[in-house]
VOBA-1610 file (N, C-alpha, C; in pm, whole numbers, padded with zeros to 5 digits, always signed):
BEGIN
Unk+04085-01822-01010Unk+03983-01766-00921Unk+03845-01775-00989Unk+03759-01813-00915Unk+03629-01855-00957Unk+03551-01696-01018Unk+03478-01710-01157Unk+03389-01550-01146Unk+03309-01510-01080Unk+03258-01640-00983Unk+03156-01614-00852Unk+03203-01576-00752Unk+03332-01536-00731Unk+03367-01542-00600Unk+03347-01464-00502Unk+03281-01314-00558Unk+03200-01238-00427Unk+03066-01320-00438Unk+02986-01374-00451Unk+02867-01424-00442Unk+02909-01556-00354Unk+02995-01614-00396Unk+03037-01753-00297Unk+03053-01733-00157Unk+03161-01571-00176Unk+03228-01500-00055Unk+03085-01483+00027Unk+02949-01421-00025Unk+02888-01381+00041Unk+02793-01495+00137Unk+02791-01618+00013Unk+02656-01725+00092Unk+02814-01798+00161Unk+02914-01751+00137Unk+03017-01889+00245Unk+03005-02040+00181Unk+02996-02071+00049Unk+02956-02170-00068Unk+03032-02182-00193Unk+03103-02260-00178Unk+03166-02278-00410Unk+03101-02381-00420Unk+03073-02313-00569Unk+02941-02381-00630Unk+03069-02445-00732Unk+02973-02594-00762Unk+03058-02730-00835Unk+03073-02710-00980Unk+02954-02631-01059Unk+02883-02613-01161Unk+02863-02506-01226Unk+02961-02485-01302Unk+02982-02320-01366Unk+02875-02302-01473Unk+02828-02409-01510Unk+02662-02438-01594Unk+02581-02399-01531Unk+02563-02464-01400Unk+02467-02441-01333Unk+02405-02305-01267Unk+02515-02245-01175Unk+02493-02122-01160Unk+02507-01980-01228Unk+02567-02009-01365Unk+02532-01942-01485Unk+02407-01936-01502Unk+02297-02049-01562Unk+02193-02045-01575Unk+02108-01992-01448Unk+02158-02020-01323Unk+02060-01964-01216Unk+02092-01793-01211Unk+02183-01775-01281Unk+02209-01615-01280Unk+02141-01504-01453Unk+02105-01596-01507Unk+02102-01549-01630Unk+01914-01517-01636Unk+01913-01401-01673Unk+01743-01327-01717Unk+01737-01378-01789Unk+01590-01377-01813Unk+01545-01417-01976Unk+01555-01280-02099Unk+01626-01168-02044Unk+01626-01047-02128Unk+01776-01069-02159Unk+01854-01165-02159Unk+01972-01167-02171Unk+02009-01244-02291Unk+01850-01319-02368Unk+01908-01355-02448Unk+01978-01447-02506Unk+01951-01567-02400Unk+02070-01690-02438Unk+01979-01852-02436Unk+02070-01953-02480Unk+01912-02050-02520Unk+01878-02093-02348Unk+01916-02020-02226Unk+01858-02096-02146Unk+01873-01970-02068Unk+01746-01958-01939Unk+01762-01880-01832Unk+01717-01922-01720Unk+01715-01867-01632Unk+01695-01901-01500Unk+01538-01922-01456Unk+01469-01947-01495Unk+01300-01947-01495Unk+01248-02111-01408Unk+01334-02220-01457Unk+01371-02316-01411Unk+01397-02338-01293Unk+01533-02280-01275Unk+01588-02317-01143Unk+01477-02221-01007Unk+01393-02094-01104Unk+01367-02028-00976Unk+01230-02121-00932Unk+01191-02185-01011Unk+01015-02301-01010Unk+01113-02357-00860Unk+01220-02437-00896Unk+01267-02504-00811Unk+01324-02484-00688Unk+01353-02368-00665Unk+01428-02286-00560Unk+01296-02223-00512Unk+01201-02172-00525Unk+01070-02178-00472Unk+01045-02251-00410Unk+00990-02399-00406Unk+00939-02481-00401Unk+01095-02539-00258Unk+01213-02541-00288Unk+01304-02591-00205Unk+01301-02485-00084Unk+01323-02352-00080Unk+01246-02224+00017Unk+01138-02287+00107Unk+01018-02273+00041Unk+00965-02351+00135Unk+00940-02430+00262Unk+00978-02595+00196Unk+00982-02681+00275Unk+01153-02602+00357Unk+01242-02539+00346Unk+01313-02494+00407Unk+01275-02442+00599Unk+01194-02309+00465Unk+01140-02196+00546Unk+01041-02345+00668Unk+00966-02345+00641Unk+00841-02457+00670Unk+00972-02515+00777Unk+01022-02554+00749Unk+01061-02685+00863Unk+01124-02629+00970Unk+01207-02474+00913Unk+01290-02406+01051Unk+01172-02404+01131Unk+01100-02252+01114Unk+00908-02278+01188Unk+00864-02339+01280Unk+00889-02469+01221Unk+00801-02577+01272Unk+00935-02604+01399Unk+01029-02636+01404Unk+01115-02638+01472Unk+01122-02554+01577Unk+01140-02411+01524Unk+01188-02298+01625Unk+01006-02252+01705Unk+00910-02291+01642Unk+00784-02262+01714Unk+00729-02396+01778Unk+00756-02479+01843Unk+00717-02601+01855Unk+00534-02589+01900Unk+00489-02475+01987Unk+00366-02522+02052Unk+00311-02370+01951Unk+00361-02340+01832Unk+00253-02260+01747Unk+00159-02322+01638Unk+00030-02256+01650Unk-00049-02390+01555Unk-00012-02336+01397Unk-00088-02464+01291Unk-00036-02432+01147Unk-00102-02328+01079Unk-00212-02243+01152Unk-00239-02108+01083Unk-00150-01986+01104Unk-00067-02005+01226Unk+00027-01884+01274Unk+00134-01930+01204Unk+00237-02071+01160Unk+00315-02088+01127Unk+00326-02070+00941Unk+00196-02051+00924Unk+00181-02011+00796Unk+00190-01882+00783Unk+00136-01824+00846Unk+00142-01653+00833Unk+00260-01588+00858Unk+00332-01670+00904Unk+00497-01630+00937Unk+00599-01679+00785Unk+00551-01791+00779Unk+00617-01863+00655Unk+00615-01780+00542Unk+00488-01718+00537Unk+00384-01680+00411Unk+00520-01480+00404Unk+00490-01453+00511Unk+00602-01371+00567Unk+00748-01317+00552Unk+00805-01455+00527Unk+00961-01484+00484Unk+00969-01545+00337Unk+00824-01628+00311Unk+00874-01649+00153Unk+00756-01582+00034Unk+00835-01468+00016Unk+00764-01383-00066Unk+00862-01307-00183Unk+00813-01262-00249Unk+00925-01188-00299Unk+00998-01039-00224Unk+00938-00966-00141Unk+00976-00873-00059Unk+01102-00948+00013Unk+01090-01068+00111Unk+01167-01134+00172Unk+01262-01166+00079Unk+01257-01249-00051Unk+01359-01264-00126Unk+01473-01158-00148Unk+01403-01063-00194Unk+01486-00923-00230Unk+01516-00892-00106Unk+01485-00919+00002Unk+01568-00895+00095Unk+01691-00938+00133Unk+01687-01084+00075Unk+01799-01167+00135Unk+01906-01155-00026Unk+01836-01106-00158Unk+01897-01099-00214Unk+02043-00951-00255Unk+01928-00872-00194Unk+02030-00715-00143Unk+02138-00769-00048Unk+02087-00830+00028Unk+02182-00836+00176Unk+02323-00920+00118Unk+02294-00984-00056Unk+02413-01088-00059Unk+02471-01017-00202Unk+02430-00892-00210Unk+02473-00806-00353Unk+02434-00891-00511Unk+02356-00942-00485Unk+02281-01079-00589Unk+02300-00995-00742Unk+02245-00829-00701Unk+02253-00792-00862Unk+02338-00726-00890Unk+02444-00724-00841Unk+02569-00768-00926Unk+02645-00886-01014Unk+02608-00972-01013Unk+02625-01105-01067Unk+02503-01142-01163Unk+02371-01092-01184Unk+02322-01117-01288Unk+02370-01115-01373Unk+02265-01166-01487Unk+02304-01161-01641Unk+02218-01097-01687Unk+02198-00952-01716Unk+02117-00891-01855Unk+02121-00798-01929Unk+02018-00797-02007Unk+02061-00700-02131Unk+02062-00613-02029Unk+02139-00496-02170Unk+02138-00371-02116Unk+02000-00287-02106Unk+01916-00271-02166Unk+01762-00211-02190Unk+01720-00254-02057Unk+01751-00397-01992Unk+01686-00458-01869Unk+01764-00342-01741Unk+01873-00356-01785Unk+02019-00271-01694Unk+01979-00137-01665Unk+01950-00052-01800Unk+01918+00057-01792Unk+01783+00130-01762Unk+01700-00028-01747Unk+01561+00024-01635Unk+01581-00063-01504Unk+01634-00012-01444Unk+01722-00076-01319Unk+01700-00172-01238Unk+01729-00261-01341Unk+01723-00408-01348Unk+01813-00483-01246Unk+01913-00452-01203Unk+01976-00486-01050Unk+01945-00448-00973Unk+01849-00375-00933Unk+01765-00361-00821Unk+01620-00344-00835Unk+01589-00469-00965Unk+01436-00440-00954Unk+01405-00594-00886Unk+01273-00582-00785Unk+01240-00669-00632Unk+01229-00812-00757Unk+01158-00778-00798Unk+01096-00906-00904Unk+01214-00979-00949Unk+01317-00930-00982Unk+01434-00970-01080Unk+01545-01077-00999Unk+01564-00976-00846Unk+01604-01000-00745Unk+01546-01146-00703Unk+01399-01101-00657Unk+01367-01244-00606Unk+01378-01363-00684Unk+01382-01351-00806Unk+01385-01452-00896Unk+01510-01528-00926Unk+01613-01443-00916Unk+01719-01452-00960Unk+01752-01551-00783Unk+01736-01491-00651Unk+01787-01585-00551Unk+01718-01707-00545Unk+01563-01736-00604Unk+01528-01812-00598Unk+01598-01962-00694Unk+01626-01894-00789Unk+01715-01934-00897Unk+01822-02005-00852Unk+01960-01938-00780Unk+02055-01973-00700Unk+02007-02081-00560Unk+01942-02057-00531Unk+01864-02151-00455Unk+01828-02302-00547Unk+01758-02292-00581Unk+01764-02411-00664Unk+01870-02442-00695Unk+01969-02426-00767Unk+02108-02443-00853Unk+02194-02492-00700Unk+02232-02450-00590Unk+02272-02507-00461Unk+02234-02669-00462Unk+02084-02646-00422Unk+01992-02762-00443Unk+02042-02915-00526Unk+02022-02851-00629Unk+02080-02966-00753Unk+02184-03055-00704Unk+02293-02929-00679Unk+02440-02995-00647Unk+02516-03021-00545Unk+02430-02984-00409Unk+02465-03029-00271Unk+02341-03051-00162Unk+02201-03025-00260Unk+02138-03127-00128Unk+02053-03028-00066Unk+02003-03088+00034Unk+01929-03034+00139Unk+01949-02974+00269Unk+02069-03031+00267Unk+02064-02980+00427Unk+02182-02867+00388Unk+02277-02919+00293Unk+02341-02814+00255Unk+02240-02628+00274Unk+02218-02671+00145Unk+02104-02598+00092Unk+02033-02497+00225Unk+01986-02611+00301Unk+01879-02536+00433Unk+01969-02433+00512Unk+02099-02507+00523Unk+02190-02420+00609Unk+02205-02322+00561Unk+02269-02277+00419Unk+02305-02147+00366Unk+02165-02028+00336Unk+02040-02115+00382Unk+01909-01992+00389Unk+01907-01993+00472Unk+01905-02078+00606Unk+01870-01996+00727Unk+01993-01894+00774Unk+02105-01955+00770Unk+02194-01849+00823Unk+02164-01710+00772Unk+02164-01721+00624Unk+02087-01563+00560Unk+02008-01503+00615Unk+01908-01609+00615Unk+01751-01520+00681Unk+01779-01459+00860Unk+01871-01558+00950Unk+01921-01519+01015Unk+01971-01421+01072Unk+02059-01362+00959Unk+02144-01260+00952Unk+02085-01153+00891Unk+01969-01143+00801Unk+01931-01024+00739Unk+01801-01000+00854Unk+01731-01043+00955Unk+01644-01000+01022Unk+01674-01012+01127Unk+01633-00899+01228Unk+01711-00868+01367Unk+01654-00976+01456Unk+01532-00983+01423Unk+01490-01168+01519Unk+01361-01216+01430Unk+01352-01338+01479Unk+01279-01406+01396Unk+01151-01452+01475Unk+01119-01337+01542Unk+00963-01383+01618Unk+00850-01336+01578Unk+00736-01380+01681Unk+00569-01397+01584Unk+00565-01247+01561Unk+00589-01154+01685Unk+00509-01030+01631Unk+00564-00985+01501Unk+00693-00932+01491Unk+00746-00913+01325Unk+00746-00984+01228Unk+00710-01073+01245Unk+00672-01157+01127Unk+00533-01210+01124Unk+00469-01209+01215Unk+00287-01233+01149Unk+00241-01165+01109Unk+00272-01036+01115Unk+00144-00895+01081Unk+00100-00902+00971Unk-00019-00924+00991Unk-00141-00888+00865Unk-00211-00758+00917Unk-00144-00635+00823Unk-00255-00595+00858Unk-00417-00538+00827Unk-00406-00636+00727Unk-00547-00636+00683Unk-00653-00711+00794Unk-00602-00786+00829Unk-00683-00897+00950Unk-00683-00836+01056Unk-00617-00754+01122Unk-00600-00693+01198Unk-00699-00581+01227Unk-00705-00518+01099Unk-00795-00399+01075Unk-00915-00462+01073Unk-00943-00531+00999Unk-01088-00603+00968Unk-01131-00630+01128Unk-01040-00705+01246Unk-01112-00762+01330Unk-01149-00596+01429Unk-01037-00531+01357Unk-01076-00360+01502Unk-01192-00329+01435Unk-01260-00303+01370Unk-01355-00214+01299Unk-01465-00313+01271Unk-01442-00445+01305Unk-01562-00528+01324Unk-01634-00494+01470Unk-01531-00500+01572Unk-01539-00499+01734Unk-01572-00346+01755Unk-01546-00212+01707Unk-01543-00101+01707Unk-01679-00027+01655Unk-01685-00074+01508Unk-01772-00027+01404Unk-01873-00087+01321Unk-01856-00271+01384Unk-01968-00327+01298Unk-02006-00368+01199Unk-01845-00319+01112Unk-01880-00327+00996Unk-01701-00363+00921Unk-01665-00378+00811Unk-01524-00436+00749Unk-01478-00321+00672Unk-01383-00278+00667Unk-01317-00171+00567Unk-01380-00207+00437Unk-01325-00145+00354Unk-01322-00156+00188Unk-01217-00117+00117Unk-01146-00165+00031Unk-01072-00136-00027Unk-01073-00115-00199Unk-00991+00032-00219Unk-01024+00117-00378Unk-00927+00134-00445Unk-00904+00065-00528Unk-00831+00136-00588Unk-00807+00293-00665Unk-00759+00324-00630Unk-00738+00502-00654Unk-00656+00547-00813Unk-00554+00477-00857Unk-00481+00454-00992Unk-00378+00381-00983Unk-00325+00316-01065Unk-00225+00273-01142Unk-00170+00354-01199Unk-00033+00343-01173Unk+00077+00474-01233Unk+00203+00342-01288Unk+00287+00445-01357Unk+00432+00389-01385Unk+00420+00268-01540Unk+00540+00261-01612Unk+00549+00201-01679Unk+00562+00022-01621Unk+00510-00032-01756Unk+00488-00207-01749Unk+00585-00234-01626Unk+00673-00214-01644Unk+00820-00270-01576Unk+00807-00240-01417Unk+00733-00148-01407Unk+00758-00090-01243Unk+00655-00037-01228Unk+00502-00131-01249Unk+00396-00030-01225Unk+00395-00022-01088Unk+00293+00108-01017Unk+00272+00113-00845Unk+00108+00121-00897Unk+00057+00122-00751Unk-00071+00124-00712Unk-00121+00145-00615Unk-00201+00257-00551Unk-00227+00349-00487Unk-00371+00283-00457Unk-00376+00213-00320Unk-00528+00216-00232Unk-00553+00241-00152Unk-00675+00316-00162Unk-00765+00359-00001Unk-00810+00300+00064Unk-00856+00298+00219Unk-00927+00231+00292Unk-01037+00325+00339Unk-01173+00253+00295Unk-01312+00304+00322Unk-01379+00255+00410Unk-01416+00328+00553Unk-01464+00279+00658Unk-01557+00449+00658Unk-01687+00353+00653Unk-01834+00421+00680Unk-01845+00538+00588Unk-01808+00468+00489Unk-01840+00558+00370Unk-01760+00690+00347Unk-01644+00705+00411Unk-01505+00792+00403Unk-01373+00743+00371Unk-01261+00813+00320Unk-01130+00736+00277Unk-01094+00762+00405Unk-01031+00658+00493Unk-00963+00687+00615Unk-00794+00672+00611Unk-00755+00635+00504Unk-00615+00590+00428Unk-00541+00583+00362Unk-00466+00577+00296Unk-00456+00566+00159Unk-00277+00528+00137Unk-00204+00460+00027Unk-00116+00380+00022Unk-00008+00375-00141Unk+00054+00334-00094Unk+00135+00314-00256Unk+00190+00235-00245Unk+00218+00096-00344Unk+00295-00010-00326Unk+00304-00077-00481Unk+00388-00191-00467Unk+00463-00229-00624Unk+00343-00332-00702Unk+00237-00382-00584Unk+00144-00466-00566Unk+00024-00454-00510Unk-00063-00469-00541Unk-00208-00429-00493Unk-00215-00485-00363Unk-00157-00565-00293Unk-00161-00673-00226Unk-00082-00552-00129Unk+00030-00517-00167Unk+00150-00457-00063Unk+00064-00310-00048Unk-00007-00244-00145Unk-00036-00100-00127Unk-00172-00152+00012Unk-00256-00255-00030Unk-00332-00276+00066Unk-00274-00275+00210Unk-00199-00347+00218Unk-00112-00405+00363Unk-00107-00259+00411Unk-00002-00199+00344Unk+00036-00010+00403Unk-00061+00056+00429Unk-00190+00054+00367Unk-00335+00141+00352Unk-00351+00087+00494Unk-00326-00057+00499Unk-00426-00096+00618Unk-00313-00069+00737Unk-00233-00052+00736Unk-00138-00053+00859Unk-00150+00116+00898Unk-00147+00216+00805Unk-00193+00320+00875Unk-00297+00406+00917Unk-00398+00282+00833Unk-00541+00287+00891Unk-00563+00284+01041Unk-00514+00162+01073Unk-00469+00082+01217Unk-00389+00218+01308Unk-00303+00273+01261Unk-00238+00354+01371Unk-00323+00477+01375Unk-00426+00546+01275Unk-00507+00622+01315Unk-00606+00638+01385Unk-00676+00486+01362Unk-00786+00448+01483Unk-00711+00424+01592Unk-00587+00393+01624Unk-00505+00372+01752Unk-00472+00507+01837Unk-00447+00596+01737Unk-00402+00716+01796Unk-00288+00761+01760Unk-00179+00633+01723Unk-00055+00645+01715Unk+00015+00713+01615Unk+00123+00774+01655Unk+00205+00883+01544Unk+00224+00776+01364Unk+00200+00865+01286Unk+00219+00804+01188Unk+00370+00860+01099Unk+00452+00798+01082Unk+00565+00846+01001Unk+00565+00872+00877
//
């Protein structure tokens, strides 16, 4: 019996290459002359043109700024760790324990890296279309549908265009602090419209705390209940 075999069980895949998906499973905190850093450059880059071509397919009359913002959407690391929870991914890593015991099977970064990794390592040894099939069915299956409104939202663009049309003028965004150790810092930003905090956010990424700042920015100028 293969040692992959809930991970095989999960993508519906035996892998050819007990080298191969070793290394696509192995951290670099683990310590060994090779890790997965490689395969994830490559499993990136194979995502992509993946992601990119379903898109282009399943949106035929959407233009290439909406099909990007959707793309941009599904291949991120949030999306990764999504599809990588949904397939129990960190269970089958490889790492130290120090990595283990700052909870390193469920940290997003580790996650995404690690499927991107396995992704590649597929790649190598069966191809493309192989390959394309066992991500879309995933992505498939881990999101309840795959249309523009849940998957375009910016809502930074969003906000920017209400409070242009409204107020004349563009939010601002502050950072408020940085908390948490190296491994898991967060970051906390406000949104400043007319010289008041109208917002404010926490996320793993300056990028993600923005998005949240701005999304319940958006439901306060809307009116709408905020959770």
């Amino acid at each position: 019996m293969s040692k992959f075999k809930a991970l095989e069980d999960a993508l519906n895949y035996n892998f050819k290459q007990d080298n191969l998906i070793t290394e696509a499973l192995t951290h670099k905190s683990y310590k060994k002359p090779y890790n997965n850093e490689r395969l994830e450059f490559l499993g990136d880059a194979v995502l992509d043109l993946i992601v990119g071509e379903y898109l282009f397919k399943k949106f035929p009359k959407e233009d290439e700024g909406l099909l990007s913002k959707i793309r941009a959407s599904l291949v991120n690391e949030k999306g990764f760790t999504k599809l990588a929870l949904n397939i129990n991914l960190g269970d089958s890593i490889f790492i130290s324990l120090a990595e283990e015991n700052n909870g390193g099977r469920t940290k997003p970064s580790l996650l995404s890296n690690a499927f991107e990794a396995v992704i590649g390592a597929i790649y190598l040894e069966s191809g493309l279309e192989v390959t394309s099939k066992i991500a879309i069915d995933l992505i498939e299956k881990s999101y309840k549908s795959i249309d523009l409104n849940s998957l375009s939202k910016d809502f930074k663009t969003t906000l920017q265009e209400l409070t242009q049309a409204d107020f004349g003028e563009t939010p601002n965004y502050k950072m408020v602090r940085a908390f948490g150790p190296d491994h898991k810092k967060e970051f906390e930003i406000a949104v400043e419209l007319q010289n008041r905090i109208i917002a404010s956010a926490i996320g793993r990424s300056k990028k993600e705390a923005q998005q949240r700042a701005a999304e319940i920015a958006l439901k306060k100028l809307r009116g709408e209940n905020i959770e």
